[in-house]
Backbone as CSV, one residue per row, in Angstrom:
resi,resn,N_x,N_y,N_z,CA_x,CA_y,CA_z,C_x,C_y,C_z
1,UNK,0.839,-1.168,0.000,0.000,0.000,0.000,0.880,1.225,0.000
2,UNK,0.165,2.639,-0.179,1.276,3.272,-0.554,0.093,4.938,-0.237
3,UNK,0.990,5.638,0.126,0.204,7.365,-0.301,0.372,7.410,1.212
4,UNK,0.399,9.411,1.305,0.175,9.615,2.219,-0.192,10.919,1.901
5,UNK,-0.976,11.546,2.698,-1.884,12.985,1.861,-0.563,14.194,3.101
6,UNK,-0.462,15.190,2.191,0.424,16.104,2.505,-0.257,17.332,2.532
7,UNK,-0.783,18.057,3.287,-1.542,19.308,3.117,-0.867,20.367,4.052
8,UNK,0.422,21.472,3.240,1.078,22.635,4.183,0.171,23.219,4.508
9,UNK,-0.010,24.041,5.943,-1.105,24.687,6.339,-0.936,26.178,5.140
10,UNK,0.296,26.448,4.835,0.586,27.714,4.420,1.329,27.744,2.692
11,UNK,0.756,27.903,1.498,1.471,27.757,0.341,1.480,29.142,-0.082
12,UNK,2.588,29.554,-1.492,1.891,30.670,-1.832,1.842,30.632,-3.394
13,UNK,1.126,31.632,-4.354,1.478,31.250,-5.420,2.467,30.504,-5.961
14,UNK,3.541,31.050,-6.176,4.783,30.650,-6.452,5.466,29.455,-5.932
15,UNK,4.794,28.543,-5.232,4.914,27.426,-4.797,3.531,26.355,-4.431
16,UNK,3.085,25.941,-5.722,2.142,24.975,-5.983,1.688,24.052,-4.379
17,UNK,0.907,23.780,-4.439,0.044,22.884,-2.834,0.504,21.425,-3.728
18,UNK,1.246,20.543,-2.521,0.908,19.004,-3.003,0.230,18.624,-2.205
19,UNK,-0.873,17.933,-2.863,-2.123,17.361,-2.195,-1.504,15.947,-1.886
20,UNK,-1.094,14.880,-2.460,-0.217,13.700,-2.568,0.957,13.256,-2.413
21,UNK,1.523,12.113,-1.984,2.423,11.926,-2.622,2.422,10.269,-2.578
22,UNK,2.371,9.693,-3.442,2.391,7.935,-3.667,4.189,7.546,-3.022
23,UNK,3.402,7.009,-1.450,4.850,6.464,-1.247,5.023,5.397,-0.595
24,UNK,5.909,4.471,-0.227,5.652,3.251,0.703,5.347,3.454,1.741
25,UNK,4.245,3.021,2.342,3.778,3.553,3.675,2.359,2.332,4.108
26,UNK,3.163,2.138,5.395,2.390,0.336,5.917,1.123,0.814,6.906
27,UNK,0.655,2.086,7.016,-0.224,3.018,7.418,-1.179,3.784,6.444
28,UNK,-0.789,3.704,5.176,-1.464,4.398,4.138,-1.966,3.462,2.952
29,UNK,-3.297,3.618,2.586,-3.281,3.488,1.189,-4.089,4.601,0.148
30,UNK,-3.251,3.931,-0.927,-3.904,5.060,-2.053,-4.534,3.863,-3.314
31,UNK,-5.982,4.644,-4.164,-6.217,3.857,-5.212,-5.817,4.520,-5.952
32,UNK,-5.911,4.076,-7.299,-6.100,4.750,-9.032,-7.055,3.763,-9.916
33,UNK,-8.028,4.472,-9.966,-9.339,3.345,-10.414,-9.428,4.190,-12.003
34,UNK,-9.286,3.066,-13.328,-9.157,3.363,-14.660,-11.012,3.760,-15.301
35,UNK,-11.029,4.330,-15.640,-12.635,4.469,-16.353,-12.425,3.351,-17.161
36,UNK,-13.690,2.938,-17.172,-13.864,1.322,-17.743,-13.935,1.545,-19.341
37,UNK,-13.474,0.851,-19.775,-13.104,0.609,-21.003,-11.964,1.443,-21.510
38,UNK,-10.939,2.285,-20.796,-10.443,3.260,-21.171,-8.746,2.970,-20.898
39,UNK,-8.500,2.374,-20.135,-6.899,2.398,-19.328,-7.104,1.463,-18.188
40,UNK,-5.956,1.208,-18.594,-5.773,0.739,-16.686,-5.040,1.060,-16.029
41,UNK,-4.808,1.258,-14.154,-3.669,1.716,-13.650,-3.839,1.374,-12.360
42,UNK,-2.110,1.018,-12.185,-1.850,-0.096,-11.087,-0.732,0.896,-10.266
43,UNK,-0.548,0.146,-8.740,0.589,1.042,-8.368,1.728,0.122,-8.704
44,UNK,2.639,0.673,-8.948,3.930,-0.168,-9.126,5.033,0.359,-8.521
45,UNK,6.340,-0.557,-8.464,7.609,0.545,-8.238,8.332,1.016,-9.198
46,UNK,8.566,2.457,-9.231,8.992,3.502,-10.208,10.236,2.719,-10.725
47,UNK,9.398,2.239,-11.700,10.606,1.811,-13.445,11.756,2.108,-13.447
48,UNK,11.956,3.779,-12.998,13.481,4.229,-13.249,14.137,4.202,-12.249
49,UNK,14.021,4.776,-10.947,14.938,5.099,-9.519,14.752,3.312,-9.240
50,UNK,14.156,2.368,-9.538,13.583,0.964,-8.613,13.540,1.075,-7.302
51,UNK,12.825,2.159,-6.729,12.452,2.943,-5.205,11.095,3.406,-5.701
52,UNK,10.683,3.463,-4.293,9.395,4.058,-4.083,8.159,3.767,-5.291
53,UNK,7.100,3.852,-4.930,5.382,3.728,-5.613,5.412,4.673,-6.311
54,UNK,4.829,4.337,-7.703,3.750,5.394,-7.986,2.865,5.067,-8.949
55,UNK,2.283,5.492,-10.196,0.701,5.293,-10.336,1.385,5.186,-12.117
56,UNK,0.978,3.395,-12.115,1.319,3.247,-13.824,0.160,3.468,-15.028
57,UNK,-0.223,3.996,-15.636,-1.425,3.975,-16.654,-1.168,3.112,-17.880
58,UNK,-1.709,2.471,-18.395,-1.722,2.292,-19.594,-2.778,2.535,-20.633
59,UNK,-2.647,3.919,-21.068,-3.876,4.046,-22.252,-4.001,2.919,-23.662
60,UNK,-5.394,2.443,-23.086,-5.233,1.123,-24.251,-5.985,1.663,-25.471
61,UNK,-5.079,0.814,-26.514,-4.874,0.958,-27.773,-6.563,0.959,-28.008
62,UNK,-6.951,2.003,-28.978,-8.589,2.050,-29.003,-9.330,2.486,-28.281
63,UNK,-8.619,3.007,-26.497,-9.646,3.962,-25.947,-9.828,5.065,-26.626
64,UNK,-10.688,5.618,-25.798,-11.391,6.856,-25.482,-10.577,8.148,-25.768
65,UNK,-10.866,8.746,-26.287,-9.838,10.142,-26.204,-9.578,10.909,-24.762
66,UNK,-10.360,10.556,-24.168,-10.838,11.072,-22.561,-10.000,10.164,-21.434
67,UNK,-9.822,9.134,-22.048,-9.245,7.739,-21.040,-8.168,8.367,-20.086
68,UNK,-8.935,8.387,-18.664,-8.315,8.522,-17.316,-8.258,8.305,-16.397
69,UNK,-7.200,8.056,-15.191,-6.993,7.277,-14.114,-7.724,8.662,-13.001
70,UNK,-8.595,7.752,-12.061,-9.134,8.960,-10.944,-8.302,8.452,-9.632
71,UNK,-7.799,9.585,-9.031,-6.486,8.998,-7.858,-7.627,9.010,-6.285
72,UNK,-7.281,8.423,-5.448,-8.645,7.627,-4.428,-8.235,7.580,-3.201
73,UNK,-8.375,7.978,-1.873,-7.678,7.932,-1.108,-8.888,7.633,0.265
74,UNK,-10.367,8.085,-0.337,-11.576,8.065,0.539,-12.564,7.378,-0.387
75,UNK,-13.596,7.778,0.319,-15.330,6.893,-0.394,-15.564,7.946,-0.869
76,UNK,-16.362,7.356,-2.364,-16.715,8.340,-3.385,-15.296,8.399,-4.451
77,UNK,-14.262,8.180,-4.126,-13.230,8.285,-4.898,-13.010,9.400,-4.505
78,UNK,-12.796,10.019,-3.209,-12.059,11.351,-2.977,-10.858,11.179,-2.500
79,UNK,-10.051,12.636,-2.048,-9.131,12.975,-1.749,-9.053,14.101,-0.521
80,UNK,-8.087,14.711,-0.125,-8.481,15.375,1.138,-8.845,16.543,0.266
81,UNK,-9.548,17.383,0.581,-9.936,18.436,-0.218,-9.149,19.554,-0.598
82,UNK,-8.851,20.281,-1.570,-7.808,20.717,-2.193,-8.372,22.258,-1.844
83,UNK,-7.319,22.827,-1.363,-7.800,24.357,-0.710,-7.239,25.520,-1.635
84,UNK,-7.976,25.555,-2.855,-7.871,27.061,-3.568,-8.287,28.129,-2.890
85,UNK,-7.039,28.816,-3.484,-7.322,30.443,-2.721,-7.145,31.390,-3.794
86,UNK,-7.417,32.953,-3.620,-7.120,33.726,-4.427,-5.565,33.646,-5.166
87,UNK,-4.882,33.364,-4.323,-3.629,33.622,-4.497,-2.726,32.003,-4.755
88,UNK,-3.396,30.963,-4.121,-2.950,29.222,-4.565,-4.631,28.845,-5.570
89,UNK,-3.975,28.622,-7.230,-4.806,28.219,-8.538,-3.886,26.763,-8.928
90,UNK,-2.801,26.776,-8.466,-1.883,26.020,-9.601,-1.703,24.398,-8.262
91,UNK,-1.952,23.383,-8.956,-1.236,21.892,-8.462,-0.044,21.547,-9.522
92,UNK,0.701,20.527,-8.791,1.683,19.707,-9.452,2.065,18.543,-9.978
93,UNK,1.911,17.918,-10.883,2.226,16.476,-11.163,3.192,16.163,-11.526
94,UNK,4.076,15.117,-10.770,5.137,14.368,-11.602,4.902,13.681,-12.094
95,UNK,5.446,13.421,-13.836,4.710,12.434,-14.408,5.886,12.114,-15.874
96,UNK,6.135,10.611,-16.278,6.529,10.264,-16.937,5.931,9.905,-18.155
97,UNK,6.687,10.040,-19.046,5.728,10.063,-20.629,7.151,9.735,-21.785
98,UNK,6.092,8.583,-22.346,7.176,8.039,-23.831,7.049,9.156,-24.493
99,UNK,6.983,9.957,-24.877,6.800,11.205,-25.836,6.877,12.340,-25.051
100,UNK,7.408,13.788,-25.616,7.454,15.032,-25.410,6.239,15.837,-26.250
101,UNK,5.376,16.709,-25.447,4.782,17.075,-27.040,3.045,16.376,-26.359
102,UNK,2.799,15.945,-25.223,1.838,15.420,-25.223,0.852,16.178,-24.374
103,UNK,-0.506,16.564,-24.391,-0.824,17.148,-23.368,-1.779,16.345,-22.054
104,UNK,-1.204,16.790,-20.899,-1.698,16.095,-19.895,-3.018,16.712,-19.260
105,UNK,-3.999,16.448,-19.369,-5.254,17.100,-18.529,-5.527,16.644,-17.159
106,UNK,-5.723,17.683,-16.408,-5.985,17.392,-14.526,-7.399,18.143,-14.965
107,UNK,-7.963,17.060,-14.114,-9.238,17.836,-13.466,-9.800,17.355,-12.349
108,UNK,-9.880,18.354,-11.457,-10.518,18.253,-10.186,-12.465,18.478,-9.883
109,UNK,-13.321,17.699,-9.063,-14.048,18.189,-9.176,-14.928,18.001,-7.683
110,UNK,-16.164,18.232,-7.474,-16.631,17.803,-6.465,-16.805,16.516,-6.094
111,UNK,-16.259,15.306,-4.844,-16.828,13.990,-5.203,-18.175,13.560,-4.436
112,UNK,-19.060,14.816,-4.467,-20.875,14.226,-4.343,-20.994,15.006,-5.505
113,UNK,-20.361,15.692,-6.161,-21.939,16.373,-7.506,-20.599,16.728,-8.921
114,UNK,-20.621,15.854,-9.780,-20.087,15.688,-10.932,-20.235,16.476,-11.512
115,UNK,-21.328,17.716,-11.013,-21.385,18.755,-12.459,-20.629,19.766,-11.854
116,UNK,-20.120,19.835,-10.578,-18.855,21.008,-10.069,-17.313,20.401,-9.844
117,UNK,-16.761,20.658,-11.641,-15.696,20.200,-12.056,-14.566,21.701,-12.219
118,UNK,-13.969,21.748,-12.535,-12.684,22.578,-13.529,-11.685,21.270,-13.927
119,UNK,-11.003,21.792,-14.950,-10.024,20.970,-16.079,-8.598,21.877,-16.361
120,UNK,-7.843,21.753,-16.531,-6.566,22.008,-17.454,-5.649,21.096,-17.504
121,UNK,-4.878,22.005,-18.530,-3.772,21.150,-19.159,-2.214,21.866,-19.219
122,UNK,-1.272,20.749,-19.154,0.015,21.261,-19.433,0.676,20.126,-20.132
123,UNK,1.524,20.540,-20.481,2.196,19.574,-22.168,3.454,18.966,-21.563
124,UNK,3.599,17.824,-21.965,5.056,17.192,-21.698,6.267,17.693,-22.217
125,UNK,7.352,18.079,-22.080,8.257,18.751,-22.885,9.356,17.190,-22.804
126,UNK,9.400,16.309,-22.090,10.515,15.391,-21.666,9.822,13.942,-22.665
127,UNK,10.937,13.202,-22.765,10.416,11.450,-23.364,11.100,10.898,-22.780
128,UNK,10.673,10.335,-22.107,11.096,8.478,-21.332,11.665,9.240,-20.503
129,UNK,10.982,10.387,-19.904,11.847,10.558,-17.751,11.026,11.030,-17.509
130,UNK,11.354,11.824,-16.222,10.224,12.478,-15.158,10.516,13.768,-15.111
131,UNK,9.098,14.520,-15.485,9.330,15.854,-15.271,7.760,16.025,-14.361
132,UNK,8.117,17.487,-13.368,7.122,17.740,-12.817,6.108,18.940,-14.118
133,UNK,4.959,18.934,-13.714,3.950,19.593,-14.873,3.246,20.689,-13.899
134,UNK,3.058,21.818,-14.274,2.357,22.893,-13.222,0.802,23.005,-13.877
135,UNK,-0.450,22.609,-13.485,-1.585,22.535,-13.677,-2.238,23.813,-13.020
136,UNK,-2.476,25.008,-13.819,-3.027,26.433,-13.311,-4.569,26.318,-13.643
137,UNK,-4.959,26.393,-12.276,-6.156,25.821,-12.379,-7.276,27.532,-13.016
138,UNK,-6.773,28.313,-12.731,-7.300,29.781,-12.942,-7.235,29.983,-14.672
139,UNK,-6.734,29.029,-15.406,-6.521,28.702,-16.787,-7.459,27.526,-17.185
140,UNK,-8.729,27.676,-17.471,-9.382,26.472,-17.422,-9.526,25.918,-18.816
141,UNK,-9.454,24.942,-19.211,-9.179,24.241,-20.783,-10.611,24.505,-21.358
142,UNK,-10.518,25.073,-22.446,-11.642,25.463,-23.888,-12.813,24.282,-23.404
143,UNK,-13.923,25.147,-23.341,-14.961,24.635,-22.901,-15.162,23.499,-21.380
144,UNK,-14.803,23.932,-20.495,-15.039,23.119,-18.989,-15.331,24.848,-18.067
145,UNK,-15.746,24.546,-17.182,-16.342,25.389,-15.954,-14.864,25.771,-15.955
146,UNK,-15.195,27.002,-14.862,-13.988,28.130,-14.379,-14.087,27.722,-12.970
147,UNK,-12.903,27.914,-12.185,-12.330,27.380,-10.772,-13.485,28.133,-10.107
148,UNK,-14.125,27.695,-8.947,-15.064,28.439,-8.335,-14.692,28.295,-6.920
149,UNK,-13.878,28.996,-6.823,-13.156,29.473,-5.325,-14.171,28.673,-3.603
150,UNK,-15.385,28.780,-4.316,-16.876,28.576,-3.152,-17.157,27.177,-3.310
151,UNK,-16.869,26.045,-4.340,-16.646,24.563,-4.507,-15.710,23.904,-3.623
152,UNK,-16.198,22.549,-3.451,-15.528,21.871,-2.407,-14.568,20.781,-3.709
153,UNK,-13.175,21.014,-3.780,-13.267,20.286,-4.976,-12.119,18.823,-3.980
154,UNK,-12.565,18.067,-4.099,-12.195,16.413,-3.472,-11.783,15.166,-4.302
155,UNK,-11.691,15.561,-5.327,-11.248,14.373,-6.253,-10.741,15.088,-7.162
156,UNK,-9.490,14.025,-8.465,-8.648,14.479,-9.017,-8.584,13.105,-10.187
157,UNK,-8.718,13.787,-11.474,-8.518,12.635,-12.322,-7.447,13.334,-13.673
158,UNK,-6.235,12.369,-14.425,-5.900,12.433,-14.540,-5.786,12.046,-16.276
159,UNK,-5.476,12.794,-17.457,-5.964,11.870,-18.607,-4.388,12.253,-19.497
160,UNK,-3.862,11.567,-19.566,-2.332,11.531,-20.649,-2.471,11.317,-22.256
161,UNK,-2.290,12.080,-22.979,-2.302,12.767,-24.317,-3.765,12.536,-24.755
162,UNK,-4.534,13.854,-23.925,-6.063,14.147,-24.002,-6.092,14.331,-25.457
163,UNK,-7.437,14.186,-25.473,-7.886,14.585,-27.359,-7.396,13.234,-27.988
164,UNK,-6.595,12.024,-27.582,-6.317,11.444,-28.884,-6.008,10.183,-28.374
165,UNK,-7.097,9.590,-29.434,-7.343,7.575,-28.913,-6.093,7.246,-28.560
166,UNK,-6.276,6.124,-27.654,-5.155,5.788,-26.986,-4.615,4.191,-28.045
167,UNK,-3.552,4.225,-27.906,-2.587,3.343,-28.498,-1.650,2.754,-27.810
168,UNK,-2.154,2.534,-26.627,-1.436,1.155,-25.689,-0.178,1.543,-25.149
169,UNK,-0.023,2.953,-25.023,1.597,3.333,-24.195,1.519,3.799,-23.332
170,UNK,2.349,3.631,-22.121,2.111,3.818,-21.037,2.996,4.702,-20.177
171,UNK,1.888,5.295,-19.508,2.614,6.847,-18.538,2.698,6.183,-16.876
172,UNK,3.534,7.236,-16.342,3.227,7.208,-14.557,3.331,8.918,-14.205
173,UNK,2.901,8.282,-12.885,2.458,9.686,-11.990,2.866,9.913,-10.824
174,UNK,2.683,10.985,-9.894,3.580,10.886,-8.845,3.257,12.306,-8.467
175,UNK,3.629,12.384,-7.106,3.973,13.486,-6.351,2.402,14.450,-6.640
176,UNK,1.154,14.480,-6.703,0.393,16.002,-7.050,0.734,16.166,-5.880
């Protein structure tokens, strides 16, 4: 089992909130539950360092353009609740990707009412390593709701090279 939820009482812009971090821990667990028919994703130990957990996807060949892993830590598929402020918009993902060039979509939303979501995206610049990705949530992706400061947002799902059927290659994740 693995995760342990990290919440600084105090962030500021300029230094992103980690809500997560997937790590060995005999006190913690974390899920990653795949939308059905879309991916799957398991925890494993990180491919490259062969240390520590984190969250493998595999977008299968013929999903969904949408195909994404939702990260789980409570009932309902939540998380501890993610505290936007005027001044903290932006989360962080570490995340590995066979390709540079890909764009990664986060979206957070309420986990009792599905229709109080926000979405964005940030692009892979790295192939075959780990780079962290800054997700500005005050930047909301072409057509999804705008961050609503007054939402309880508790869950977090994750979709690797959005917009485009999946073809069976596989990403990891780490650290939001």
């Amino acid at each position: 089992s693995c995760s342990s939820l990290r919440l600084p009482n105090s962030r500021t812009a300029s230094r992103p909130r980690r809500i997560r971090r997937i790590t060995t821990s005999a006190n913690a667990s974390i899920a990653v539950i795949s939308m059905p028919r879309t991916s799957s994703a398991i925890i494993v130990t990180d491919p490259v360092s062969g240390t520590g957990k984190v969250a493998k996807v595999v977008k299968a060949a013929g999903s969904q353009t949408w195909a994404g892993t939702t990260m789980s830590t409570g009932a309902n598929q939540s998380i501890a609740t993610i505290a936007f402020t005027d001044t903290t918009k932006t989360l962080t993902l570490r995340v590995w990707s066979p390709d540079a060039g890909i764009p990664v979509r986060l979206k957070v939303e309420n986990a009792s009412d599905d229709k109080k979501t926000v979405e964005t995206e940030a692009t892979t610049t790295v192939a075959n390593g780990w780079q962290t990705l800054s997700f500005n949530f005050a930047n909301q992706a072409a057509g999804t709701d705008a961050l609503n400061l007054a939402t309880v947002y508790n869950k977090a799902s994750v979709f690797f090279a959005f917009g485009t059927a999946g073809t069976g290659k596989t990403y990891y994740f780490d650290d939001l």
